[in-house]
TIZAVO-507792 format. One record per residue (C-alpha): residue in three letters; x, y, z; residue number from 1. Coordinates in steps of 0.2 Angstrom, whole numbers, plus 2048, in hexadecimal, padded with zeros to 3 digits. Layout:
<atoms>
<ALA,<X,Y,Z>,NUM> ...
</atoms>
This chain:
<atoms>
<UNK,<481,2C8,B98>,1> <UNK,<48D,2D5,B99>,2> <UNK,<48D,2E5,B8C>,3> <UNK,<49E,2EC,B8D>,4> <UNK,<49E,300,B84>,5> <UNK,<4B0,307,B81>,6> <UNK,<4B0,318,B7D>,7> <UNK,<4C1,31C,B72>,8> <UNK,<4C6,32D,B76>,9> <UNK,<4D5,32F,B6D>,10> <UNK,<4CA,328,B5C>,11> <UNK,<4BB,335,B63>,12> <UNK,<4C9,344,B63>,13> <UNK,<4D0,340,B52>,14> <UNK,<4BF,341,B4B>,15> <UNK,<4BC,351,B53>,16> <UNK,<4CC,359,B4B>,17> <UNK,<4C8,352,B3A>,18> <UNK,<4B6,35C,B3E>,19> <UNK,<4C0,36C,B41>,20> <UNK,<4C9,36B,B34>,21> <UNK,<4B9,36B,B29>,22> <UNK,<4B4,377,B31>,23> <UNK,<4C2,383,B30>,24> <UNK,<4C3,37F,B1E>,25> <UNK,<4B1,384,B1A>,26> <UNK,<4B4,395,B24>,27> <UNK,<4C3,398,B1A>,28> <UNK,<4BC,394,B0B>,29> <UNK,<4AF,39F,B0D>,30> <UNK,<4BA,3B0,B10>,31> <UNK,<4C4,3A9,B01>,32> <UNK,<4B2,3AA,AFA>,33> <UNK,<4BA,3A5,AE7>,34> <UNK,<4AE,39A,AE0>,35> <UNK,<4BA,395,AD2>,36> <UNK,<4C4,38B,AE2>,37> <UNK,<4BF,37A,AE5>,38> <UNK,<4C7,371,AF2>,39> <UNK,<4C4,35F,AF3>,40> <UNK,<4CA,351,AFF>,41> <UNK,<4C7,341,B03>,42> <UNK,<4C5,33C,B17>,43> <UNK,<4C6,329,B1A>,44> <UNK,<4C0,31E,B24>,45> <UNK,<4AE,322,B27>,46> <UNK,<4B0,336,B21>,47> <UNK,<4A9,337,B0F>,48> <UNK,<4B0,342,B00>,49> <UNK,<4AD,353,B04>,50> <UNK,<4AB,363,AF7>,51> <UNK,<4AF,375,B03>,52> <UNK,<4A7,37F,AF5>,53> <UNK,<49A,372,AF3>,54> <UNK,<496,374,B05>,55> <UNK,<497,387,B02>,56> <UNK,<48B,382,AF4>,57> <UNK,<47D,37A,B00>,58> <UNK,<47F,37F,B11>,59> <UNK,<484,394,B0E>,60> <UNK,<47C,3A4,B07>,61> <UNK,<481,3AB,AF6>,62> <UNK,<48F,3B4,AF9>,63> <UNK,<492,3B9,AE5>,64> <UNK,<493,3CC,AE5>,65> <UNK,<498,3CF,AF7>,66> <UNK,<4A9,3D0,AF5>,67> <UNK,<4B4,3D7,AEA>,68> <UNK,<4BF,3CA,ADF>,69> <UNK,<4CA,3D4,AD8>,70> <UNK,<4D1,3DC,AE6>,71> <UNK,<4D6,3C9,AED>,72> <UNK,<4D8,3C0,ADD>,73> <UNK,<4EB,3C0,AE2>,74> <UNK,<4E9,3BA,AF4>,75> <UNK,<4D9,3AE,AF0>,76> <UNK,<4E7,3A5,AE8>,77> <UNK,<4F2,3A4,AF4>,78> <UNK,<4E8,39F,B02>,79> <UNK,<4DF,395,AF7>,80> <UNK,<4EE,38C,AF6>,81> <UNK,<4F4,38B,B08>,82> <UNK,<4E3,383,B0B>,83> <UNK,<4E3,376,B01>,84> <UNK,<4F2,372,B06>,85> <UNK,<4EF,374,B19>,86> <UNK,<4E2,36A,B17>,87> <UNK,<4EB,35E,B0F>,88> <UNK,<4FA,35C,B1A>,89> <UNK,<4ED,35C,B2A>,90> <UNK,<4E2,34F,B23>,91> <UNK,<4EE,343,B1E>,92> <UNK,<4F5,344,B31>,93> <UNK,<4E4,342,B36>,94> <UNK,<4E4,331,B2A>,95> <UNK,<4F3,32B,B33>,96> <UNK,<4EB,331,B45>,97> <UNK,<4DB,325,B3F>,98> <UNK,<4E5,316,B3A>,99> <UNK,<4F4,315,B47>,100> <UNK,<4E5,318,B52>,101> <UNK,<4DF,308,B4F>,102> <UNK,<4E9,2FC,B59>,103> <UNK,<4E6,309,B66>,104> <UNK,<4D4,304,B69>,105> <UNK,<4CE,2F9,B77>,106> <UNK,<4C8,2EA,B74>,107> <UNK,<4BF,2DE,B84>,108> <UNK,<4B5,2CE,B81>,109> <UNK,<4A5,2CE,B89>,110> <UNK,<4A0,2BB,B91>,111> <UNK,<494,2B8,B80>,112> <UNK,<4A4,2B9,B75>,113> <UNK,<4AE,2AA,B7E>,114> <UNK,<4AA,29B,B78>,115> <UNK,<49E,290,B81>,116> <UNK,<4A8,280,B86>,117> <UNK,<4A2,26C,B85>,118> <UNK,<499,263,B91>,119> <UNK,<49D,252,B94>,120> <UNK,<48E,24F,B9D>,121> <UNK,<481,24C,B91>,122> <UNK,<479,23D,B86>,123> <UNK,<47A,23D,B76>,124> <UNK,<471,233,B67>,125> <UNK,<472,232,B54>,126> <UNK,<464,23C,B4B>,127> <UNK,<45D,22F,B3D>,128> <UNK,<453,23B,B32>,129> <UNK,<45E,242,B22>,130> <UNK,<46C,236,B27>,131> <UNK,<475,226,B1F>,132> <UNK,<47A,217,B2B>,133> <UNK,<48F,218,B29>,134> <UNK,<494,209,B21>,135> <UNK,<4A5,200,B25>,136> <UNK,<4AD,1F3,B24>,137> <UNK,<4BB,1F1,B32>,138> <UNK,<4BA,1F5,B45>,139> <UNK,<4C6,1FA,B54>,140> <UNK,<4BD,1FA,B63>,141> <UNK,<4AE,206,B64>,142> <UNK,<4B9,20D,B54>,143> <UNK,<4AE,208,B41>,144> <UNK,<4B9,20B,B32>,145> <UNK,<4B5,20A,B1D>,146> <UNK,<4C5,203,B17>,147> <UNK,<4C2,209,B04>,148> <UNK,<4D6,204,B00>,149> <UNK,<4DF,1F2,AFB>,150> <UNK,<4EA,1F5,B0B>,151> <UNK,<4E4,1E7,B19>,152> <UNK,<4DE,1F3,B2A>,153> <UNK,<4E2,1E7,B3A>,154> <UNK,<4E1,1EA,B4C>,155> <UNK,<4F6,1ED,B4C>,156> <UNK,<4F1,1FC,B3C>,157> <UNK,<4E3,207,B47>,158> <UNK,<4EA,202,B59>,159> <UNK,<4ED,214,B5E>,160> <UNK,<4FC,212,B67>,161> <UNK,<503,225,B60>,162> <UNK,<505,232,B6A>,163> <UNK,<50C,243,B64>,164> <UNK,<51B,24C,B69>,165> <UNK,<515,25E,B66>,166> <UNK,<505,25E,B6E>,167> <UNK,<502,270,B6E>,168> <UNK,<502,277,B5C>,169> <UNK,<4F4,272,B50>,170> <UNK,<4F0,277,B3E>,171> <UNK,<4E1,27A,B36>,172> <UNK,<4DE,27C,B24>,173> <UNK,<4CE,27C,B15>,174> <UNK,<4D3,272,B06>,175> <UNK,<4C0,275,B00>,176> <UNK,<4C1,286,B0A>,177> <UNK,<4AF,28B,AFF>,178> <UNK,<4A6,27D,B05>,179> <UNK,<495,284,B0F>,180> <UNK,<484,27C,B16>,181> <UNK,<473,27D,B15>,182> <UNK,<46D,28C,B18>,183> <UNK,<464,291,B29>,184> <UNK,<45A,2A1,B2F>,185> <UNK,<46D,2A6,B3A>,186> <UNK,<478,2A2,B2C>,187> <UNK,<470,2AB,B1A>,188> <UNK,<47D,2AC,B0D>,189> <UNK,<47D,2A9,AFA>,190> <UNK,<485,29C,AF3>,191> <UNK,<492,29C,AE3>,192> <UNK,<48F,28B,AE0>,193> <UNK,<488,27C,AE6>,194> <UNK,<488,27C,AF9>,195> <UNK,<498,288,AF5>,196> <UNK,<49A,29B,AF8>,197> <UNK,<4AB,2A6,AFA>,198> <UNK,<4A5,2AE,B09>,199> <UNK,<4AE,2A5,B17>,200> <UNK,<4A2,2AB,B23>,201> <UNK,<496,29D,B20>,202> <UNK,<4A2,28E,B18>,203> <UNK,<4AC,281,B22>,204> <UNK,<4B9,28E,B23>,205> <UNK,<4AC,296,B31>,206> <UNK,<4AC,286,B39>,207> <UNK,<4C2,284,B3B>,208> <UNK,<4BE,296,B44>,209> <UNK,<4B4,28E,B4F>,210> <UNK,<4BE,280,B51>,211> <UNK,<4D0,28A,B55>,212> <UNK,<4C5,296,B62>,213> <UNK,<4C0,287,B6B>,214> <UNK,<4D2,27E,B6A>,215> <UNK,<4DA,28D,B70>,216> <UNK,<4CE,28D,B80>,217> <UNK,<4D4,27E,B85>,218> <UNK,<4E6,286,B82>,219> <UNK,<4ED,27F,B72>,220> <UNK,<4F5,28B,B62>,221> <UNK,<4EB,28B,B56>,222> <UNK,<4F1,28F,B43>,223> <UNK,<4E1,290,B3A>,224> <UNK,<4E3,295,B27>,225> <UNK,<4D5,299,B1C>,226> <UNK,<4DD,299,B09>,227> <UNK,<4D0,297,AFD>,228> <UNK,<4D8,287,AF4>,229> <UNK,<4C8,284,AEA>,230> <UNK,<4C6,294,AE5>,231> <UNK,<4C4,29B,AD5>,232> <UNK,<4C9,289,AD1>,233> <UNK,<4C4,279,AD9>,234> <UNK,<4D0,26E,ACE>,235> <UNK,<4E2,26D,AD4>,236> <UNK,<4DC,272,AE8>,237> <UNK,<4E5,265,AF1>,238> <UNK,<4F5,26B,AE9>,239> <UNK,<4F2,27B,AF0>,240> <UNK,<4EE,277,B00>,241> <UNK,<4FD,26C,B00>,242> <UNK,<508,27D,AFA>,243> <UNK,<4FF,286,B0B>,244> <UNK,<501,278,B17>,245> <UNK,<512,276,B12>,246> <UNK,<519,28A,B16>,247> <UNK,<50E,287,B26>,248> <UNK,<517,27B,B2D>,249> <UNK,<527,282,B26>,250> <UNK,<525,294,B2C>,251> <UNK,<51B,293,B3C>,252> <UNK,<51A,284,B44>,253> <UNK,<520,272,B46>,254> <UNK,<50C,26B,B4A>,255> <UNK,<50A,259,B49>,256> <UNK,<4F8,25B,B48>,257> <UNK,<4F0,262,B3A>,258> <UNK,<4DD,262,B34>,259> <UNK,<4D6,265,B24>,260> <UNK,<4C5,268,B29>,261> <UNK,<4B7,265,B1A>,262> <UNK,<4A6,263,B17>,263> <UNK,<49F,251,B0E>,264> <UNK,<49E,253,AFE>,265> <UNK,<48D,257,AF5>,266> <UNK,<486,247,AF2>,267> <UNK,<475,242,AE8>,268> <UNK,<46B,246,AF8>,269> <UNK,<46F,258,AFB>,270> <UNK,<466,257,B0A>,271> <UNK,<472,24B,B14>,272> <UNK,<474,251,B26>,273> <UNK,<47B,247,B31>,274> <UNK,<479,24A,B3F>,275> <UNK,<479,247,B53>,276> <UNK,<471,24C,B62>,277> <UNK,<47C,252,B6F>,278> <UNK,<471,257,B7F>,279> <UNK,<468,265,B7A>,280> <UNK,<471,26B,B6B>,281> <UNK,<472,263,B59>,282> <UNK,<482,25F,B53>,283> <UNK,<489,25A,B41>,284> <UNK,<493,24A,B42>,285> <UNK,<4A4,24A,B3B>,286> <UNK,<4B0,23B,B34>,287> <UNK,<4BF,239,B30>,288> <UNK,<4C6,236,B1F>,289> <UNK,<4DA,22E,B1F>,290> <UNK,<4E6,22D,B0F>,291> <UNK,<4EF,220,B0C>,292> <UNK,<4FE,21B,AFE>,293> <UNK,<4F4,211,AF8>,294> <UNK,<4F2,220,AE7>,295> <UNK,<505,21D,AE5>,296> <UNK,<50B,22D,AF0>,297> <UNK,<518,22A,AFC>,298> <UNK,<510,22C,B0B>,299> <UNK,<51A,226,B1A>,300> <UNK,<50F,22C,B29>,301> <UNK,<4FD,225,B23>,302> <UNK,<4FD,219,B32>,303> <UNK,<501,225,B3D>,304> <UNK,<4F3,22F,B37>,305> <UNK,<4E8,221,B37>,306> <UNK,<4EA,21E,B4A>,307> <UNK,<4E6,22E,B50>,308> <UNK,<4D8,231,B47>,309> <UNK,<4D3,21F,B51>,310> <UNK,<4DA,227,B60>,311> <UNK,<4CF,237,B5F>,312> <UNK,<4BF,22D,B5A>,313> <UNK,<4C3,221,B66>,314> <UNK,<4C0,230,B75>,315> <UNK,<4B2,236,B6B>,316> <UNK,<4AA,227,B6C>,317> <UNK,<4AD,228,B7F>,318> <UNK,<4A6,23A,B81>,319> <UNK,<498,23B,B73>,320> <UNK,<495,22C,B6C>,321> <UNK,<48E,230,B58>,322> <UNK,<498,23D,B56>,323> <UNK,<4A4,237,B4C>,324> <UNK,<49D,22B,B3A>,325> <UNK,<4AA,21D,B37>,326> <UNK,<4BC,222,B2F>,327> <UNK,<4BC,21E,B1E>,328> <UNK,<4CE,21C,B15>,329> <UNK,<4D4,21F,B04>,330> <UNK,<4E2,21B,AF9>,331> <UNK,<4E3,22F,AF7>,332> <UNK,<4F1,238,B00>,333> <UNK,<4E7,249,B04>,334> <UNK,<4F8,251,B08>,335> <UNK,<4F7,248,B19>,336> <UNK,<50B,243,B17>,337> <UNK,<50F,254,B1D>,338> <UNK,<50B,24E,B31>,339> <UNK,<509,23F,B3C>,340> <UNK,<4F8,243,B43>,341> <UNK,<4F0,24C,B32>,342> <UNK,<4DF,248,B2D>,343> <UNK,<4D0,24D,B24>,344> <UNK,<4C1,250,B2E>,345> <UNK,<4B1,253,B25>,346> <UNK,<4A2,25B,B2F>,347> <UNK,<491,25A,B2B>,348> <UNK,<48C,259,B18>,349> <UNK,<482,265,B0C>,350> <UNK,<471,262,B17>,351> <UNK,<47A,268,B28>,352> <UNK,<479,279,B2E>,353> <UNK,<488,284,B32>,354> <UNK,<481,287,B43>,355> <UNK,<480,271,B46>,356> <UNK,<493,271,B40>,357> <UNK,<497,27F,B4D>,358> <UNK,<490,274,B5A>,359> <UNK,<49B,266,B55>,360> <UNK,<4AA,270,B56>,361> <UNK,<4A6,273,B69>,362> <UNK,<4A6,260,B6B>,363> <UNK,<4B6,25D,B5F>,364> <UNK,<4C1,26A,B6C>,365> <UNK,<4BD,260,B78>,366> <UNK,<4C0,24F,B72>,367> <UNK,<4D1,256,B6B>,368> <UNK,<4D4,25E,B7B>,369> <UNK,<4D4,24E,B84>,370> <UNK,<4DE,243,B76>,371> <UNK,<4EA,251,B78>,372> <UNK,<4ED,252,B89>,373> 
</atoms>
């Protein structure tokens, strides 16, 4: 382990010109010696609000009686005056100093802070406790899918004979940006709802930030947006993401691939984990979810969509065997029109832990990675 300590100089020297400052102040103050004067300002960040006469107050002898007001009534005023506002036109410089001085600070990753890559020399086996045997109903392969439309799903539909001609770009996005896991002794947080909570630290929007730090390792750029869509109302959140994913592809980039990354839904057994053993660590598996027309929205790329999701789970299946529970597809759209290789990828349920779905975006990078290539 490597502790990196970076002393800011520049930051160290505005501080010590915003102490002189006080400093001065307090002096003058005190020669001013008018008690009727009050000079308040306010330093941010870090400094708090600060009285001069209320330092004079706590921190200096009484000097009532020791000088003679009269005789300086006139200039008390006046210097008074030029004080406050010396101080005023030297602190607010020293409020620029402190912000333009941020981008000015140096910032070095130590070794712990890059993320650790996938191994694709381990053994890996489906965890049975808390878990649900994926049903299906169709197969490709070593592929399972839950066709839960009217369409008919043949060999010619989930061959995955796709391929992508931007290969670089991928978006990831939170239609359910509040969803959040079970709670474990790394990962504390309160929850807003069921198995819900704004903080994005601990919902599936955490786990799309570990996905885009592990994608970018293996060099891809990464669009991850974290919008809350379901947030302060869950009604009406595909529409939203749909606005979002829309001026994303418009504005920044022509991605082919784009991930709405969720967590399954709370079901009646809130304690649903599945789950998979990947060497040493725990994983939570993930599955795919692909829209169809079959609700009555035009949706011209849904086979395309449907074959690389076979594709991906097709190299999982190769690398880590259980990750992945069979792809299951619906009559919904789930704004996956928008690109040929979107998809929905749920990972874990309500009985995972955020620190299992972390591991699985380790695994998922890697698979991609390998798809992509």
């Amino acid at each position: 382990m490597i502790n990196v300590t970076v002393i800011n100089l520049k930051s160290l020297t505005k501080y010590l010109v915003g102490l002189s400052i006080i400093v001065i102040g307090i002096a003058c103050t005190r020669f001013f010696g008018n008690k009727n004067i009050k000079i308040e300002t306010d330093f941010t960040n870090g400094i708090s609000k600060i009285s001069l006469t209320g330092c004079l107050d706590t921190t200096l002898p009484d000097i009532e009686g020791k000088i003679d007001y009269k005789k300086i009534e006139q200039n008390v005023t006046t210097r008074g005056s030029k004080l406050k506002r010396f101080l005023n036109v030297e602190l607010a410089m020293l409020d620029k100093l402190l912000i333009d001085g941020e981008e000015d600070e140096i910032i070095e990753q130590t070794p712990e802070e890059k993320p650790e890559l996938a191994n694709t020399d381990v053994t890996t086996k489906e965890i049975q406790e808390n878990n649900i045997t994926g049903k299906f109903n169709t197969e490709y392969g070593t592929v399972k899918v839950k066709n839960e439309t009217d369409k008919e799903i043949n060999e010619q539909i989930l061959m995955p004979n796709v391929s992508l001609e931007n290969n670089k770009d991928i978006v990831i996005f939170h239609t359910h940006t509040c969803e959040s896991y079970t709670q474990s002794p790394k990962y504390q947080y309160e929850m807003t709802g069921s198995y819900r909570t704004t903080d994005l630290n601990f919902t599936v929007a955490r786990v799309g930030t570990e996905l885009e730090n592990q994608l970018k390792t293996y060099g891809y750029n990464v669009i991850h947006d974290q919008t809350y869509h379901d947030y302060p109302a869950y009604s009406g959140s595909y529409n939203r993401s749909l606005t979002t994913v829309e001026n994303i592809l418009k504005n920044n980039t022509n991605a082919q691939m784009v991930i709405d990354l969720h967590r399954d839904a709370v079901g009646s057994n809130s304690n649903y984990a599945p789950s998979v053993q990947i060497g040493d660590e725990v994983a939570a598996q993930m599955m795919f979810v692909i829209g169809t027309d079959g609700g009555g929205l035009l949706h011209a790329n849904w086979q395309q969509n449907l074959k690389f999701a076979v594709k991906v789970q097709e190299k999982a299946n190769e690398l880590y065997p259980g990750l992945f529970r069979p792809i299951i597809i619906r009559n919904s759209r789930y704004n996956q029109h928008l690109a040929k290789a979107a998809n929905i990828i749920e990972v874990g349920a309500t009985g995972n832990t955020l620190d299992q779905c972390l591991v699985s975006m380790k695994y998922l990078a890697k698979v991609i990675s390998e798809v992509m290539k």
